[in-house]
C-alpha angles and dihedrals in degrees: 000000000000122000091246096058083047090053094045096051087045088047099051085043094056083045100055086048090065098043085244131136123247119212128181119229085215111064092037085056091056092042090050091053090049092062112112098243136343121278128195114187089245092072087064118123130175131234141177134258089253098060093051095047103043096005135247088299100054084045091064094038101047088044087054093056095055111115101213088203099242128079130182120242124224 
C-alpha cells in the first residue's frame, strides 16, 4: 500500500474524529480545470427569472404585451 493512500485514509479518520470534512486538493484542482471555461466573480451578471426560465427574447416580447392599464388618449 503506498504512504499516500495510508495518509488519506488517516486523514479521513482524524477528520472524522472531529465531525469535519476531508477534501482532497487533488481532486478540487481536476474538477476546477474541467470546467468549460474559466469564470471570475466579476463577470457575474444578474438576470430575471424570466430570462432563465424563456430566455432574453421571450423577456422583450412578453414585456411588450403588458397593458399598463392607462392610454393616453389623442
Amino acid at each position: 500500500m503506498s504512504g499516500e493512500v495510508v495518509c488519506k485514509a488517516w486523514l479521513g479518520e482524524f477528520c472524522r474524529i472531529q465531525e469535519t470534512l476531508y477534501v482532497d486538493s487533488n481532486i478540487v484542482e481536476q474538477t476546477k480545470r474541467n470546467f468549460e471555461a474559466p469564470w471570475r466573480p466579476d463577470e457575474y451578471q444578474q438576470i430575471s427569472i424570466i430570462q432563465e426560465i424563456f430566455g432574453q427574447e421571450k423577456k422583450r416580447k412578453m414585456f411588450c404585451d403588458i397593458d399598463f392599464g392607462a392610454h393616453a388618449e389623442s
